[in-house]
LOBA-289514 format. One record per residue (C-alpha): residue number from 1; residue in three letters; x, y, z. Coordinates in steps of 0.2 Angstrom, whole numbers. Layout:
<pts>
+-----+---------+-------+-------+-------+
: num : residuo :     u :     v :     w :
+-----+---------+-------+-------+-------+
: NUM :     ALA :     X :     Y :     Z :
...
+-----+---------+-------+-------+-------+
</pts>
This chain:
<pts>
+-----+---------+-------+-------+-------+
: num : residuo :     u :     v :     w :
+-----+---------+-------+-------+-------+
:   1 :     UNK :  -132 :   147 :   427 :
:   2 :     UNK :  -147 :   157 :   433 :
:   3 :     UNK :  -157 :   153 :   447 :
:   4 :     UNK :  -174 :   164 :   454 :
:   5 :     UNK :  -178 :   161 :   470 :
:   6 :     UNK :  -187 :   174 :   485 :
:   7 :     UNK :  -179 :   176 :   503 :
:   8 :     UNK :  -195 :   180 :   514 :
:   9 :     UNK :  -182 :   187 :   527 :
:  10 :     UNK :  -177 :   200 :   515 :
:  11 :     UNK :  -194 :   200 :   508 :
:  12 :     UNK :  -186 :   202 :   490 :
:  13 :     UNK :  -185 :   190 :   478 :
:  14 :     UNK :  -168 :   187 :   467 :
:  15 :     UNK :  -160 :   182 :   448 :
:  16 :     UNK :  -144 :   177 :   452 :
:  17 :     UNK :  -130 :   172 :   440 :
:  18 :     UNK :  -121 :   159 :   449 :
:  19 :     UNK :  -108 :   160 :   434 :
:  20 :     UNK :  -105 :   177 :   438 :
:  21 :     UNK :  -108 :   179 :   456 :
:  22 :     UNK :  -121 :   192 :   455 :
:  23 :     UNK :  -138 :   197 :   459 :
:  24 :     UNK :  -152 :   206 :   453 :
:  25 :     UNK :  -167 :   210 :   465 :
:  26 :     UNK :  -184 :   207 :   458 :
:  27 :     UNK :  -201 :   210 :   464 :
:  28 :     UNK :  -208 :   195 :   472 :
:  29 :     UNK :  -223 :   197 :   458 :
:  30 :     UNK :  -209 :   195 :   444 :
:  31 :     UNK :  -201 :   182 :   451 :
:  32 :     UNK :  -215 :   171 :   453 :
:  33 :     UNK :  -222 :   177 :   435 :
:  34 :     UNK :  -205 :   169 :   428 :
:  35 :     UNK :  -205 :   154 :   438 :
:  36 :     UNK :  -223 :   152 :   431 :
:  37 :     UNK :  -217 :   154 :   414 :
:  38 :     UNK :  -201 :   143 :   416 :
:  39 :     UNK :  -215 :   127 :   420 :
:  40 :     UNK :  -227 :   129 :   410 :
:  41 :     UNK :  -228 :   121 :   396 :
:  42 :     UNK :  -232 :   135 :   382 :
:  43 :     UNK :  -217 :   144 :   373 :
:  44 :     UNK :  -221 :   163 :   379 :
:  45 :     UNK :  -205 :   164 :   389 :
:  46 :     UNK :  -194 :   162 :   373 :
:  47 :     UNK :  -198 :   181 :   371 :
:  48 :     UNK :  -196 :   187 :   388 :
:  49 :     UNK :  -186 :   173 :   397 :
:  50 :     UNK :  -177 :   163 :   385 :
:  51 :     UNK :  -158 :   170 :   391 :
:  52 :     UNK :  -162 :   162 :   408 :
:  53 :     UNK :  -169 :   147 :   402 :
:  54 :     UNK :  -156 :   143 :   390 :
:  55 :     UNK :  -142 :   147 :   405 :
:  56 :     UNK :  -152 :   133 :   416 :
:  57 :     UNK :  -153 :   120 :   402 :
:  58 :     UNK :  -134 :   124 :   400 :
:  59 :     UNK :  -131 :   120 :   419 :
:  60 :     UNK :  -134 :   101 :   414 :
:  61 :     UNK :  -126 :   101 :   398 :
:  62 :     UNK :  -111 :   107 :   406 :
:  63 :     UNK :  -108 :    97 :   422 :
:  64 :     UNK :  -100 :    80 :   420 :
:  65 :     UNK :  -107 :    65 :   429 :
:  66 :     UNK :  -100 :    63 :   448 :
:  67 :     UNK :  -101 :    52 :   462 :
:  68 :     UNK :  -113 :    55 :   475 :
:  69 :     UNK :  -114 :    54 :   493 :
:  70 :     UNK :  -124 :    38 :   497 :
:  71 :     UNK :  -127 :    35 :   478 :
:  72 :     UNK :  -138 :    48 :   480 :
:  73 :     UNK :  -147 :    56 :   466 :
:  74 :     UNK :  -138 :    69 :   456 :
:  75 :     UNK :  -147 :    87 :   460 :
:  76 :     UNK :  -146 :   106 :   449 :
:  77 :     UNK :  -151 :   120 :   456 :
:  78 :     UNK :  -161 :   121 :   442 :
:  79 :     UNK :  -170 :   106 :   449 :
:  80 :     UNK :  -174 :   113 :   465 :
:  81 :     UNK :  -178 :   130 :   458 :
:  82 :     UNK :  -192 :   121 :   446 :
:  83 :     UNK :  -196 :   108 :   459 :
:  84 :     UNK :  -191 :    94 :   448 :
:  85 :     UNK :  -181 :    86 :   464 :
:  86 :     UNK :  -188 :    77 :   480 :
:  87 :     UNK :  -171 :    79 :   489 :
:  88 :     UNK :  -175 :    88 :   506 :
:  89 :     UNK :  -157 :    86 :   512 :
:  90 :     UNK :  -144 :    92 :   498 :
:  91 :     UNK :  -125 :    88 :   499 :
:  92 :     UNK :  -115 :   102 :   491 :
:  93 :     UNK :   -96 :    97 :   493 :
:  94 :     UNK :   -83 :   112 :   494 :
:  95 :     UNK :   -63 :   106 :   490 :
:  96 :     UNK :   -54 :   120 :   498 :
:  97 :     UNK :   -40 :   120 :   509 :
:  98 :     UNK :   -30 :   139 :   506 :
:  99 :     UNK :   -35 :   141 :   523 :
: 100 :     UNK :   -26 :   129 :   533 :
: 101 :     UNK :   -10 :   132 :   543 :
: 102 :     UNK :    -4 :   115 :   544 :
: 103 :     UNK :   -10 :    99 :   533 :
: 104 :     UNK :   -17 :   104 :   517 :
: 105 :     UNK :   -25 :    89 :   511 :
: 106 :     UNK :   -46 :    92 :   518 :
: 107 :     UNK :   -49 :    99 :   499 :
: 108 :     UNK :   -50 :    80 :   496 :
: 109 :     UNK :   -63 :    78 :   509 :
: 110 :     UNK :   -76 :    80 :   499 :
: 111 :     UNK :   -71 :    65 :   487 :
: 112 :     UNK :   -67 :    53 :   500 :
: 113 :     UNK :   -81 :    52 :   509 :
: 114 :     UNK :   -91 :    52 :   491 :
: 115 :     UNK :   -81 :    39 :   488 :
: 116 :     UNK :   -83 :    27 :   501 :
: 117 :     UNK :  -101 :    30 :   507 :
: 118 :     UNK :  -110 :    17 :   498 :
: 119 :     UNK :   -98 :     5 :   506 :
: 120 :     UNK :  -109 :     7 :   522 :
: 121 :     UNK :  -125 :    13 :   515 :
: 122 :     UNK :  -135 :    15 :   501 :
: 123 :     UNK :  -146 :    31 :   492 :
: 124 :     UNK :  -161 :    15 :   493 :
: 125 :     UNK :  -161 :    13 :   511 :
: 126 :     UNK :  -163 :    28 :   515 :
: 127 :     UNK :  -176 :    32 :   501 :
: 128 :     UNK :  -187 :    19 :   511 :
: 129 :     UNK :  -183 :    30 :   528 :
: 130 :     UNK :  -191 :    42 :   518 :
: 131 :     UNK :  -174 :    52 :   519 :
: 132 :     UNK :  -174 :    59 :   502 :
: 133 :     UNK :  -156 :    65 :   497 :
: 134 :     UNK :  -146 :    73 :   481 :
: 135 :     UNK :  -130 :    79 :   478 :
: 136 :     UNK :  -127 :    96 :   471 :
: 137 :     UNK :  -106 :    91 :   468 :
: 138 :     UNK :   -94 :   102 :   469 :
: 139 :     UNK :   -94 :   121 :   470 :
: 140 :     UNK :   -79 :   125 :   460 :
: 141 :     UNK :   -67 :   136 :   453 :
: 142 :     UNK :   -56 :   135 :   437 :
: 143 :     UNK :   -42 :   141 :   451 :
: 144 :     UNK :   -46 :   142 :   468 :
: 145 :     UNK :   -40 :   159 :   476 :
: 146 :     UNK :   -35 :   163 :   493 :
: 147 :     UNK :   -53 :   167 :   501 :
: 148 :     UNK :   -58 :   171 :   485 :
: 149 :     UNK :   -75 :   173 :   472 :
: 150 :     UNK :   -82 :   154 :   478 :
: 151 :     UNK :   -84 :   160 :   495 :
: 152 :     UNK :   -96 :   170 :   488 :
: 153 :     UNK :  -103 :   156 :   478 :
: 154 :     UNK :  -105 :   145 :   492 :
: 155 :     UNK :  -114 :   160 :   502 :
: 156 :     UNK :  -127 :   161 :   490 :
: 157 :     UNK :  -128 :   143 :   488 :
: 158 :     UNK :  -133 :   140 :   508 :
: 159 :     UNK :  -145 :   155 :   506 :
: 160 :     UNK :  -154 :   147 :   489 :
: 161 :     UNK :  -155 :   131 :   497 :
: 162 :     UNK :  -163 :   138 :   515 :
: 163 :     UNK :  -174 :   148 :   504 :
: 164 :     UNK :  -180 :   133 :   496 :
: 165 :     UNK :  -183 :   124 :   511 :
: 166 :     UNK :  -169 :   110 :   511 :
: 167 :     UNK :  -156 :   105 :   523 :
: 168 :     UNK :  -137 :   108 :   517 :
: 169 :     UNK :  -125 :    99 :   521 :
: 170 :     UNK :  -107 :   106 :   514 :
: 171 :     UNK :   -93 :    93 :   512 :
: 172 :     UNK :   -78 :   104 :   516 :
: 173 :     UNK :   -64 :   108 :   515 :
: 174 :     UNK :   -55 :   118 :   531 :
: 175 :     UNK :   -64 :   127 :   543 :
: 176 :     UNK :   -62 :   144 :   532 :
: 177 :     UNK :   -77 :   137 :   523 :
: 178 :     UNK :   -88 :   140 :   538 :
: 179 :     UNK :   -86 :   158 :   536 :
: 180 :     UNK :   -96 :   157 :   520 :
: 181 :     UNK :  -109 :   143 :   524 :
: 182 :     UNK :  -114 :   154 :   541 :
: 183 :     UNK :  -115 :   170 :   530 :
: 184 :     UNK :  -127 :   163 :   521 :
: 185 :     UNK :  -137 :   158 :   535 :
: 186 :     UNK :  -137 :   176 :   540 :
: 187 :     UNK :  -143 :   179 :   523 :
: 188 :     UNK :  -159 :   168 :   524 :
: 189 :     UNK :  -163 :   166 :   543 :
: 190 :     UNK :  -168 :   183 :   557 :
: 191 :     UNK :  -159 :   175 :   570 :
: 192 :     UNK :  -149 :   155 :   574 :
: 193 :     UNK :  -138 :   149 :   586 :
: 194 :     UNK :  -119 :   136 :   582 :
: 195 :     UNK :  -116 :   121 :   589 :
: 196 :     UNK :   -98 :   123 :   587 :
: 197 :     UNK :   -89 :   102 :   587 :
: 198 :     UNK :   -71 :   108 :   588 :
: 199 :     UNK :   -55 :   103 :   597 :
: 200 :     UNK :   -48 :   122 :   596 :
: 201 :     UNK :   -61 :   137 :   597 :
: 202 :     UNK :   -57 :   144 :   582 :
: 203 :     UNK :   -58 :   165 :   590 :
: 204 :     UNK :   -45 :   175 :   594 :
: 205 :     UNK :   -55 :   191 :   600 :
: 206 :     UNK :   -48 :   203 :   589 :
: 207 :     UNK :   -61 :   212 :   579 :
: 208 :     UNK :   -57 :   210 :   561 :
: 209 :     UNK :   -68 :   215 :   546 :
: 210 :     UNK :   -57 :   212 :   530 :
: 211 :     UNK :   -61 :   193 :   529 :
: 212 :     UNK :   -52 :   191 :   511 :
: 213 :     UNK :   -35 :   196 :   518 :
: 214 :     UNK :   -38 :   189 :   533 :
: 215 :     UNK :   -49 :   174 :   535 :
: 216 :     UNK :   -40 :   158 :   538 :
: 217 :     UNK :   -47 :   138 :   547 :
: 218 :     UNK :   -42 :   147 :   566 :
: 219 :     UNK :   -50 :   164 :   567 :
: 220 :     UNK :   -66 :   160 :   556 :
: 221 :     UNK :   -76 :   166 :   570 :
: 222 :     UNK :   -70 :   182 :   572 :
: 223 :     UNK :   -79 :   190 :   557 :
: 224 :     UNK :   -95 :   181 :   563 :
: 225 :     UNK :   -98 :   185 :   582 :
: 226 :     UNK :  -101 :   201 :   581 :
: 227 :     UNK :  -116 :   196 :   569 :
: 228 :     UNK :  -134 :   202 :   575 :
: 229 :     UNK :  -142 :   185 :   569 :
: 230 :     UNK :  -132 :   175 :   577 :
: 231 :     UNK :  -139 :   174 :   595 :
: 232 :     UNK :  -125 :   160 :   603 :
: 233 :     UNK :  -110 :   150 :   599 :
: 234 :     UNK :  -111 :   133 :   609 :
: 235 :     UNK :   -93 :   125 :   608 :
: 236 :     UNK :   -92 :   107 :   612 :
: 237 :     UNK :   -75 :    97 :   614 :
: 238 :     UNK :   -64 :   113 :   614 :
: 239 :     UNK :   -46 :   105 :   623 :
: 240 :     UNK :   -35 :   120 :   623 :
: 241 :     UNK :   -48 :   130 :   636 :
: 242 :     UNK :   -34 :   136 :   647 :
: 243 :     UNK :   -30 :   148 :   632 :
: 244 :     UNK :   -47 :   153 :   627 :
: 245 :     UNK :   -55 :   169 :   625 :
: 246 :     UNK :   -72 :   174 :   632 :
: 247 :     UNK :   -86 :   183 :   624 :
: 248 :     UNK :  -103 :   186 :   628 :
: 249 :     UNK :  -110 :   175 :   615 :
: 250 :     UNK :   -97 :   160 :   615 :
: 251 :     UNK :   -99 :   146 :   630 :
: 252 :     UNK :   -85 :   133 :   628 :
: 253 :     UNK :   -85 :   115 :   634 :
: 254 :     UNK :   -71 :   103 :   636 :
: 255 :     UNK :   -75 :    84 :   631 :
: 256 :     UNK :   -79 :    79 :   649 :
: 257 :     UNK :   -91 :    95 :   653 :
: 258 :     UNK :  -100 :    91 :   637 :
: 259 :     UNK :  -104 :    72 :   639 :
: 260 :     UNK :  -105 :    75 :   657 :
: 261 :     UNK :  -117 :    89 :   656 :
: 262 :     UNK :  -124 :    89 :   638 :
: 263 :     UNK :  -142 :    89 :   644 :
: 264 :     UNK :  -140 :   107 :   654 :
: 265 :     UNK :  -131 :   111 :   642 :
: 266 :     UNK :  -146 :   108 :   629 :
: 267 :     UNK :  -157 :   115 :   642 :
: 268 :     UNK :  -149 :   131 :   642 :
: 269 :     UNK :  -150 :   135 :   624 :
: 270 :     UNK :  -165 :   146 :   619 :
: 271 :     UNK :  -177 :   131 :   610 :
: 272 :     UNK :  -187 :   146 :   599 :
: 273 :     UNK :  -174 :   148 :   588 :
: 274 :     UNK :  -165 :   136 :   575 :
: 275 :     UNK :  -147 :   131 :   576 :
: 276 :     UNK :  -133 :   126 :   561 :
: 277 :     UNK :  -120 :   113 :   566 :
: 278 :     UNK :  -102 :   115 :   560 :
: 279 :     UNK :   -92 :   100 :   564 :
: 280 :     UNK :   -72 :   100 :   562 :
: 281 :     UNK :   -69 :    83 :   563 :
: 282 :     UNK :   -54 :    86 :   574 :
: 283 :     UNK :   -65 :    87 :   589 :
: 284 :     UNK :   -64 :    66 :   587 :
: 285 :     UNK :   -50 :    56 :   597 :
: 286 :     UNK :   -35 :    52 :   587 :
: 287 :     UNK :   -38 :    33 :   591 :
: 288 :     UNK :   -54 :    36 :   577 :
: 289 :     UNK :   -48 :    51 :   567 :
: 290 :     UNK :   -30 :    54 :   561 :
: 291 :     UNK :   -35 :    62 :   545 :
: 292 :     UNK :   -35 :    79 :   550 :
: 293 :     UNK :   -21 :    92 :   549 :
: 294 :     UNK :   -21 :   100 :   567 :
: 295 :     UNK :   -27 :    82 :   577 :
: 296 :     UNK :   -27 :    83 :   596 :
: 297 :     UNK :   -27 :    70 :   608 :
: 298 :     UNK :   -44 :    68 :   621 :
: 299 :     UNK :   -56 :    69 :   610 :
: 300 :     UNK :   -75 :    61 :   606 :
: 301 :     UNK :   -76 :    42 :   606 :
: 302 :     UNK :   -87 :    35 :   592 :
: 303 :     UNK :  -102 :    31 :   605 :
: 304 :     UNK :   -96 :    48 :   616 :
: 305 :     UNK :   -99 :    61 :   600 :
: 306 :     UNK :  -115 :    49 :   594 :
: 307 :     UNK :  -125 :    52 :   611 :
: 308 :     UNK :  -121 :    69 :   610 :
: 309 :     UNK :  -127 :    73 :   593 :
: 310 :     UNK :  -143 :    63 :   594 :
: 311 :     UNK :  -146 :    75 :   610 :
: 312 :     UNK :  -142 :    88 :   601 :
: 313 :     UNK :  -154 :    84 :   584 :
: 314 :     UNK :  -169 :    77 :   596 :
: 315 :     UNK :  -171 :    94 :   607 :
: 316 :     UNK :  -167 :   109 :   594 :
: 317 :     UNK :  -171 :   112 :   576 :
: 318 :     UNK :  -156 :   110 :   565 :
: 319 :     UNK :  -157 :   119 :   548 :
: 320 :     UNK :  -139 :   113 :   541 :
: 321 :     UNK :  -123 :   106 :   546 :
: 322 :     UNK :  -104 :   108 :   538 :
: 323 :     UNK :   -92 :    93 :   541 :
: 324 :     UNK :   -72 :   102 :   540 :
: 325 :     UNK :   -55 :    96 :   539 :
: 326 :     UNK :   -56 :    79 :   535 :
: 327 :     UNK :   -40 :    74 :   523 :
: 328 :     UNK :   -37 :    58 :   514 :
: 329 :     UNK :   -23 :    49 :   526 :
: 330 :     UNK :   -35 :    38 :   532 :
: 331 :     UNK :   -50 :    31 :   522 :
: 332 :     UNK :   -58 :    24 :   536 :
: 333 :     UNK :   -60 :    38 :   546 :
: 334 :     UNK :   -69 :    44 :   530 :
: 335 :     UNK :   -81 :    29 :   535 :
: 336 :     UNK :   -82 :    35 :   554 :
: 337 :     UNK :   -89 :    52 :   548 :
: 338 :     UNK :  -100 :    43 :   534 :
: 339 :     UNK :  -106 :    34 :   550 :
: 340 :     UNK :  -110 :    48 :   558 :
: 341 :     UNK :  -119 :    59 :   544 :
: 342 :     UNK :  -131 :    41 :   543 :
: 343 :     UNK :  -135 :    47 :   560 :
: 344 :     UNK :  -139 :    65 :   559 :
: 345 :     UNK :  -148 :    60 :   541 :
: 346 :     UNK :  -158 :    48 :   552 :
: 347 :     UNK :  -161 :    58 :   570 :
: 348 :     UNK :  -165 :    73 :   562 :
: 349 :     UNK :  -180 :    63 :   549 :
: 350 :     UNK :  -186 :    57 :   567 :
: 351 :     UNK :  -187 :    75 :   575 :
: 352 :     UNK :  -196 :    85 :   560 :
: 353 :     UNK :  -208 :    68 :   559 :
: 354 :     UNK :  -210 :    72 :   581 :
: 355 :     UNK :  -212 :    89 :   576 :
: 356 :     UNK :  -220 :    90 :   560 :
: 357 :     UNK :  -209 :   104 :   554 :
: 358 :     UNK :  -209 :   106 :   534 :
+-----+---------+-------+-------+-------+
</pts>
């Protein structure tokens, strides 16, 4: 399927074939003159355009009907790219696991909290909190590889989707994924900070480069520190920080320093720039989240983790968030983090309307 969209960062605007995996840079002037053509109504881009219009009608054609987070309306990228979509916050679900060392069930994340979402809450409710949601599906392969073409895929996805101005949330999926979904936000965004929910911290300190041999759920930060637009790394719940390795952009909290200290924490964090959140779900206590592969004991209680993330949402500006190793052992810790998206969908409406960010 093609898709044009313009990166202002870059100050380029792009075809890409998300088929393929490729893309082809285009002046912002030719770009827009497509996009112009794509929507109007007259037929002058069957002799210019028509291989890219046919390859988005084929997108719908193609893609069999799914569940959706919160019964939420189905979404294309088509859609957003021809603004035929409302949705401002856009679900994208990525059922991958190659990168585990233990458990490998969190490629069934994704499904189980579709699933059981609508059991707690419904796309309608949320539609009258003027929290307008869709559901891109699955980013899928016909066989998923070891680190493989989708990671690409999924990089392009988070930068199309921040180009267009919406807020992804990828369904993941181990903490590999996070690799990509941060490298598209270096794609899109000059410079962010992480708010990094883990039990384990997830860096080694060795420098590595070749993330396809190398990449895996406990080292995804290695191949992103180093990263000029990524200006901090705030870890929050980390409960093995007798072995943790410094660097001068990580700053690690235990469970106590965070909900004792999460305001100077906030405090501390530079407010001119915008943060992603990746959240392994493992940073929970095992009393409320079993389904994980690597589970600690010590972690977040339910009202522990939901005090810290509306201080989190209600003091910085959040542009994305990726929700990692959750497995299927346990369907109603699919409900806890259900629970908890409800609450970032809902903080985060309250900040931009504080704000007036759009």
């Amino acid at each position: 399927m093609a898709v044009l969209y313009i990166n202002s960062k870059k100050e380029k605007a792009f075809l890409w074939d998300y088929l393929k995996g490729l893309k082809k840079e285009l002046s912002i002037s030719e770009c827009n003159e497509i996009k112009k053509l794509l929507t109007s109504d007259t037929n002058e881009y069957r002799y210019c355009y028509e291989n890219v219009f046919n390859e988005i009608i084929k997108e719908k054609e193609n893609r069999k009907s799914i569940f959706t987070m919160f019964d939420s309306d189905e979404v294309f990228l088509s859609d957003i790219m021809l603004e035929k979509t409302e949705a401002e916050y856009i679900f994208v679900g990525f059922p991958y696991d190659l990168g585990a060392s233990q458990y490998r069930g969190s490629k069934f994340g994704p499904s189980v909290l579709r699933y059981n979402s609508t059991s707690i809450l419904e796309n309608e409710t949320l539609r009258r909190k003027g929290i307008l949601v869709g559901d891109l599906g699955d980013l899928k392969g016909e066989v998923f590889k070891s680190n493989g073409k989708e990671f690409y895929y999924l990089i392009n996805v988070i930068e199309y989707l921040l180009c267009s101005n919406k807020f992804p949330i990828i369904l993941g999926g181990d903490h590999s994924i996070s690799y990509a979904t941060l490298m598209g936000m270096c794609e899109s965004i000059e410079e962010f900070g992480i708010i990094h929910l883990d039990a384990h911290q997830d860096y080694s300190g060795i420098s590595r480069n070749d993330w396809e041999r190398d990449l895996n759920h406990a080292n995804f930060l290695d191949f992103l520190v180093e990263r000029k637009e990524i200006k901090s790394i705030t870890q929050l719940g980390i409960r093995n920080n007798i072995l943790s390795v410094s660097h001068a952009k990580i700053n690690s909290f235990s469970v106590e320093e965070t909900i004792s200290n999460i305001d100077q924490i906030i405090d501390s964090l530079d407010k001119s720039i915008p943060y992603f959140i990746t959240f392994d779900v493992d940073c929970l206590s095992t009393s409320i989240m079993q389904s994980t592969g690597t589970p600690l004991p010590g972690g977040f209680e339910f009202r522990e983790i939901s005090s810290v993330l509306i201080k989190i949402i209600n003091n910085l500006k959040i542009l994305g968030i990726d929700i990692v190793e959750l497995n299927d052992n346990q369907k109603l810790d699919a409900m806890t983090v259900n629970q908890l998206l409800i609450l970032i969908l809902l903080e985060n409406k309250r900040y931009k309307n504080e704000h007036r960010i759009y």
